[in-house]
C-alpha positions in Angstrom: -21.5 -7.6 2.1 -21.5 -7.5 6.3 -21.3 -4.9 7.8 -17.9 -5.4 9.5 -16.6 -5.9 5.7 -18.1 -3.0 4.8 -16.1 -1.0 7.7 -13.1 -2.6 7.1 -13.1 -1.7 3.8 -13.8 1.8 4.0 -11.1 2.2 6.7 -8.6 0.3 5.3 -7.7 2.2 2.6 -8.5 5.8 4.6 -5.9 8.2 3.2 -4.3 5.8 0.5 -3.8 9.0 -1.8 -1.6 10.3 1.1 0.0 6.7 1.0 0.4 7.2 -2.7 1.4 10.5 -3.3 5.6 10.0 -2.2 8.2 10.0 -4.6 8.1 7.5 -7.0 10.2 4.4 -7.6 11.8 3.0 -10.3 11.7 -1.3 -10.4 12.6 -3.7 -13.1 10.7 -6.9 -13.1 9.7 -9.9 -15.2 6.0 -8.9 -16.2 5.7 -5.7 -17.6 3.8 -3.3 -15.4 0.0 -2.3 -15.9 -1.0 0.6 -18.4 -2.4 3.7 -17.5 -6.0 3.6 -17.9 -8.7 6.1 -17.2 -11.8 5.8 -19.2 -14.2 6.8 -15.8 -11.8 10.1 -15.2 -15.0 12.0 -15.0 -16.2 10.1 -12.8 -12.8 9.6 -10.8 -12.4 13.9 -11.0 -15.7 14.3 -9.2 -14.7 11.8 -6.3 -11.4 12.5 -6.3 -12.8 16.5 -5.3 -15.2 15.0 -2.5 -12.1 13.1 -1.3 -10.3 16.4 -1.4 -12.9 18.3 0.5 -13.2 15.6 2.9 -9.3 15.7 3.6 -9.3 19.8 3.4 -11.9 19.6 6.3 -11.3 16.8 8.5 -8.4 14.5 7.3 -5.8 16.5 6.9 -6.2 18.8 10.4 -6.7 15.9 12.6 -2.7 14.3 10.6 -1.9 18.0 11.8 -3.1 17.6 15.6 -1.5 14.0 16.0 1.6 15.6 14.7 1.0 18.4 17.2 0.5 16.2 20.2 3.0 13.2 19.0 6.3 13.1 19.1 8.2 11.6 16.2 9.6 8.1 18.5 5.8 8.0 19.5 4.7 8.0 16.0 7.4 5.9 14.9 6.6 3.1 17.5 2.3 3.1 16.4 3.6 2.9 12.6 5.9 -0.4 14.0 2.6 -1.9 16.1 0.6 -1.4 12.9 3.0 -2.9 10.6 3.3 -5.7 13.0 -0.2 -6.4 12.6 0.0 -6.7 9.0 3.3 -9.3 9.0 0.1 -12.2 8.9 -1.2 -10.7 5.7 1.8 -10.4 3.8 2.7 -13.8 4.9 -0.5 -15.2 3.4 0.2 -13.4 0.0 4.3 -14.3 0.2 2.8 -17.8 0.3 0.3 -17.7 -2.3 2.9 -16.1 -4.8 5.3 -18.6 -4.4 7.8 -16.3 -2.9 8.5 -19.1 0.2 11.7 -17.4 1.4 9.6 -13.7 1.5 7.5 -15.8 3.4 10.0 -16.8 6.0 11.7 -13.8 6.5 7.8 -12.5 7.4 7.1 -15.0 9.3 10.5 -14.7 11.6 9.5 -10.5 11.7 6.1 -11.2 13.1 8.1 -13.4 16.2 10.6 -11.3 17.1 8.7 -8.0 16.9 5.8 -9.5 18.6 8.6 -10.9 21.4 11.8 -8.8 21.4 9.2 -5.8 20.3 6.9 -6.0 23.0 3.7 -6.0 20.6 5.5 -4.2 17.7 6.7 -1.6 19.3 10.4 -1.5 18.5 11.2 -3.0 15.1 13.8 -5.5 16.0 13.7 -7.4 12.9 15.1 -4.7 10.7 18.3 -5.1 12.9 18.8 -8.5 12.3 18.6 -8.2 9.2 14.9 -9.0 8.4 14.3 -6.4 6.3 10.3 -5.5 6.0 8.6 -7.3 2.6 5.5 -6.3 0.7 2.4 -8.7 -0.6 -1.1 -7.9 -0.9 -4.0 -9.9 -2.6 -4.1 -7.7 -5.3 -0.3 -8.1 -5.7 -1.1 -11.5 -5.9 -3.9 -11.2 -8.3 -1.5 -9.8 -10.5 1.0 -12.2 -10.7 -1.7 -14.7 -11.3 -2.2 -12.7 -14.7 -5.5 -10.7 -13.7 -6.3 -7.5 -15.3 -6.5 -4.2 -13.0 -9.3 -2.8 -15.0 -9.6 1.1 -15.7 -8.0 3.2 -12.5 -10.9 3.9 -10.0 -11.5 6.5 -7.4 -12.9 5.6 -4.4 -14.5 7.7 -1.7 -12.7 7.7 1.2 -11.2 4.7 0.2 -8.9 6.8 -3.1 -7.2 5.2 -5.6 -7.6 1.7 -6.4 -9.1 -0.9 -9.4 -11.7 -3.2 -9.9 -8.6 -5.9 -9.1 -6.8 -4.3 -6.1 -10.6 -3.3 -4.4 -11.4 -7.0 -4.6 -7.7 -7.5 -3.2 -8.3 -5.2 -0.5 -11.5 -7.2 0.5 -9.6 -10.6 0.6 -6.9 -9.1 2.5 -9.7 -8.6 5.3 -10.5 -11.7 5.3 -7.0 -13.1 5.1 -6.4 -11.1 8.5 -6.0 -13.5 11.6 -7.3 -10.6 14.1 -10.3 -10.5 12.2 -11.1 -14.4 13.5 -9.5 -13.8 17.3 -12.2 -11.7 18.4 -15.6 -13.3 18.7 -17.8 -10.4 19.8 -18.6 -9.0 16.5 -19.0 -5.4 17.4 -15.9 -5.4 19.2 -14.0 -6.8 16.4 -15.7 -4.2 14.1 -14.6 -1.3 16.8 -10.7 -2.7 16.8 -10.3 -3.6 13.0 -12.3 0.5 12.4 -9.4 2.4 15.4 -6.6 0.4 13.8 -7.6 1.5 10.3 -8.3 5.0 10.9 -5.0 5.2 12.9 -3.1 3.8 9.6 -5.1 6.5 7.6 -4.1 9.1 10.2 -0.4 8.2 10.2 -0.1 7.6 6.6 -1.5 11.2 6.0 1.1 12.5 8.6 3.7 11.3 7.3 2.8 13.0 3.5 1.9 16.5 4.7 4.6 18.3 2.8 4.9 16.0 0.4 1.2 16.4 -0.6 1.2 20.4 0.0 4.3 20.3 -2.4 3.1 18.1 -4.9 -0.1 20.4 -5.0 1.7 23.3 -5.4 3.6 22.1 -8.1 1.1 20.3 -10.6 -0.9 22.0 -13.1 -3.7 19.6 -13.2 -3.0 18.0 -9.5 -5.7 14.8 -10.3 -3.5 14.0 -13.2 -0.1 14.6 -11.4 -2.0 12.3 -8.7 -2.8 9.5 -10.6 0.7 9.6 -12.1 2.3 9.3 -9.1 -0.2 6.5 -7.9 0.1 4.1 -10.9 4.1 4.6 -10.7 4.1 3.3 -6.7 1.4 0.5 -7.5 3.7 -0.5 -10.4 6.3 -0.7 -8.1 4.8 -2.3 -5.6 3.9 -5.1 -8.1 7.3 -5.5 -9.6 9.6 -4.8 -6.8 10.0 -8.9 -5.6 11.1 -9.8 -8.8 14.5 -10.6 -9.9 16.0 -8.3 -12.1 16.5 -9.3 -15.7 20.4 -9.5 -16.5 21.6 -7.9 -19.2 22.2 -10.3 -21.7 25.7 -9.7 -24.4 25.0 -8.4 -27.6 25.8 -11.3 -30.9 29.2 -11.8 -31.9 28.7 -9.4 -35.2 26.9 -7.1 -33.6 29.6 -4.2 -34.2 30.1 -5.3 -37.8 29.7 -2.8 -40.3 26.7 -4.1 -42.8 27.7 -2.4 -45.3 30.8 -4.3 -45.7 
């Protein structure tokens, strides 16, 4: 593995428990989801408390100083710049799942916030009605009937699964930026700051949330992991069309014992 895969992939998914850790969603969709599964929870409890030490000590007060110092339209306009620069990847993955008009609704964000935007700054798309999608390689993984494997936690990196992690890895190389700069140590600078500004942001954004949730739980890893799986699920079902509701058989109300 290079080493500016190696950096990518520990940046990328910097503070993916803060990520993970909202409310979560409810989606109907055509496959059924993926089943809890946690055969490595000792080993997934041990990381998961380096991952918490790591936040309690660093993470979580620099996502406290950036709140501090930034103000909530300055936030607002790095978390548009950084979604902006994603737009390429989930094009790729709208393309690869067959979901072509995802694809151009992407494809027509990435213009006009790169244009109308000024580099991402303002989302313009949203107000012409192009709303944001989702699509990752594990997404895309899934829908091509791969297995996530037991859940995994990650250092630094947090939750995740044999499938997704080798998603994650894809998606780097699926990423255009990674190709437009030629200087190698440059390119591994850029890909590291935009990463760890995600991370940052993404933590920001869940302080409460987090502190709440913590609060709350009786066993937090297992509240955690709940949580997780129900956003990943999700994520993975939420581009599907819903399944109708189909009429019930003419004699269905008949009485059988008649």
């Amino acid at each position: 593995m290079s080493g500016r895969l190696s950096a990518a992939l520990i940046c990328a998914a910097a503070l993916a428990a803060a990520g993970c850790a909202t409310l979560p969603r409810t989606a109907a969709g055509l496959r059924r989801p993926d089943d809890t599964q946690d055969p490595w929870e000792g080993f997934n409890r041990r990381i998961f408390a380096f991952n918490q030490f790591l936040d309690r000590i660093l993470i979580k007060p620099v996502a406290e100083g950036y709140v501090a110092v930034f103000t909530p339209p300055e936030r607002d306009a790095l978390r548009h710049v950084l979604n902006n620069l994603n737009e390429p990847v989930i094009l790729a993955n709208c393309v690869l799942q067959g979901r072509l008009k995802d694809a151009g609704v992407t494809g027509r964000r990435l213009i006009v916030n790169s244009t109308l935007g000024v580099a991402g700054i303002r989302d313009v798309a949203t107000t012409l009605h192009l709303p944001r999608q989702i699509g990752d390689f594990g997404q895309t993984l899934w829908l091509w009937g791969f297995k996530p494997g037991p859940f995994l936690i990650l250092p630094v990196l947090g939750p995740s699964s044999p499938r997704d992690g080798i998603g994650t890895g894809v998606d780097v190389y699926l990423d255009p930026l990674r190709y437009a700069i030629t200087n190698d140590h440059t390119a591994d600078a850029l890909s590291i700051a935009r990463r760890a500004a995600d991370g940052i942001d993404t933590r920001a954004r869940n302080l409460r949330n987090l502190d709440e949730i913590k609060r709350q739980a009786i066993d937090y890893y297992a509240s955690f992991r709940s949580l997780y799986l129900q956003n990943r699920n999700a994520d993975l079902t939420a581009f599907q069309p819903k399944v109708a509701p189909q009429a019930p058989p003419a004699n269905f109300y008949n009485d059988t014992d008649q």
